[in-house]
N, C-alpha and C positions, 0 to 999 in steps of 0.2 A: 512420274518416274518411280513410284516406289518399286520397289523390288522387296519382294517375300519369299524367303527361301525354310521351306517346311523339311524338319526332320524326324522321326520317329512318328512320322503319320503318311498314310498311302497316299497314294494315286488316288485311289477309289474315294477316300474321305475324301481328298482337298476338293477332289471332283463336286463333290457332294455340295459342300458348302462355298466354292468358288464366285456364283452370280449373288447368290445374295451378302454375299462379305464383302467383294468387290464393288458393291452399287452403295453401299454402307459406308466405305472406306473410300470412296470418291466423292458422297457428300460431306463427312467430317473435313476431307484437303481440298473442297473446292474446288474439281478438278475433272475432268473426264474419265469412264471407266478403261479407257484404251491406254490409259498413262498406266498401268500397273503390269506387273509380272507375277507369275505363280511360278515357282520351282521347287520341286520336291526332289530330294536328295536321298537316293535308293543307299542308304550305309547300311553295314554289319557292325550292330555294339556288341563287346566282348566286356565280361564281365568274369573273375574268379575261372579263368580256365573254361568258360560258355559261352556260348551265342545269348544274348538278352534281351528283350524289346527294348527299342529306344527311347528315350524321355522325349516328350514330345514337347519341340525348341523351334518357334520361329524367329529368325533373322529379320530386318528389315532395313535395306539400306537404300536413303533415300536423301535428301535435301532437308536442311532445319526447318520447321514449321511452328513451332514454338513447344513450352510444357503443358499449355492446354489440349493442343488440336493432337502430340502426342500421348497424350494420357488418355485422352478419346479413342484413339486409335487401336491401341494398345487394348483396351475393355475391349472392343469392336472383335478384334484376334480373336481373343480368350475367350468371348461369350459364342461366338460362331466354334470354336473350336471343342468347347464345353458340350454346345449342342449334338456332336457326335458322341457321346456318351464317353467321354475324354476327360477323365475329372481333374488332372492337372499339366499345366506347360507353362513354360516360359516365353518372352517376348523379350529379345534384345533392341535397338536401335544403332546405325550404323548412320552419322551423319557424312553428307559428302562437300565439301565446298564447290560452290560453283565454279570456281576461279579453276579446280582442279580436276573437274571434269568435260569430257568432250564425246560430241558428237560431230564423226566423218571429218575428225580436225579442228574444229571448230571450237572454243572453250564456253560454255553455259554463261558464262561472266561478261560475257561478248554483244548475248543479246538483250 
């Protein structure tokens, strides 16, 4: 279930780099490529009275998986992200509790 939500980078990149990040970032969580989300977030950054390109910020909010398999994770962004000739971004984490979230009703904590 991760969820990656990309900002200050296009359509066109995530596009780019989406199969092989994704097939990268389902071996480091053990997990199938279908569990992930890509969403790019079309903003205007305003800067000093301008329009300015945005700093390029992925979100990722997901389930704990520990400080190892996050800090893998984390590289995995940044080196896929780099590869677009992107020389710097960030990588946040957003953890979610099971307990707290739900599917069709149903709470994650559940099964």
């Amino acid at each position: 279930m991760p969820h990656l939500i990309f900002r200050g980078i296009s359509v066109e990149q995530v596009k780019t780099i989406s199969k092989p990040l994704v097939q990268e970032l389902a071996e480091i969580c053990a997990c199938g490529t279908d569990n992930f989300t890509l969403e790019i977030v079309q903003s205007t950054f305003v800067f000093d009275q301008n329009e300015v390109p945005g700093y390029p910020f992925i979100e990722v909010k997901w389930f704990e998986r520990g400080q190892d398999i996050q800090d893998q994770f984390a590289k995995a962004v940044t080196r896929n992200v780099h590869s677009l000739g992107i020389p710097e971004a960030e990588v946040a984490f957003t953890a979610f509790l099971e307990s707290a979230y739900y599917s069709n009703g149903k709470s994650f904590a559940e099964e």
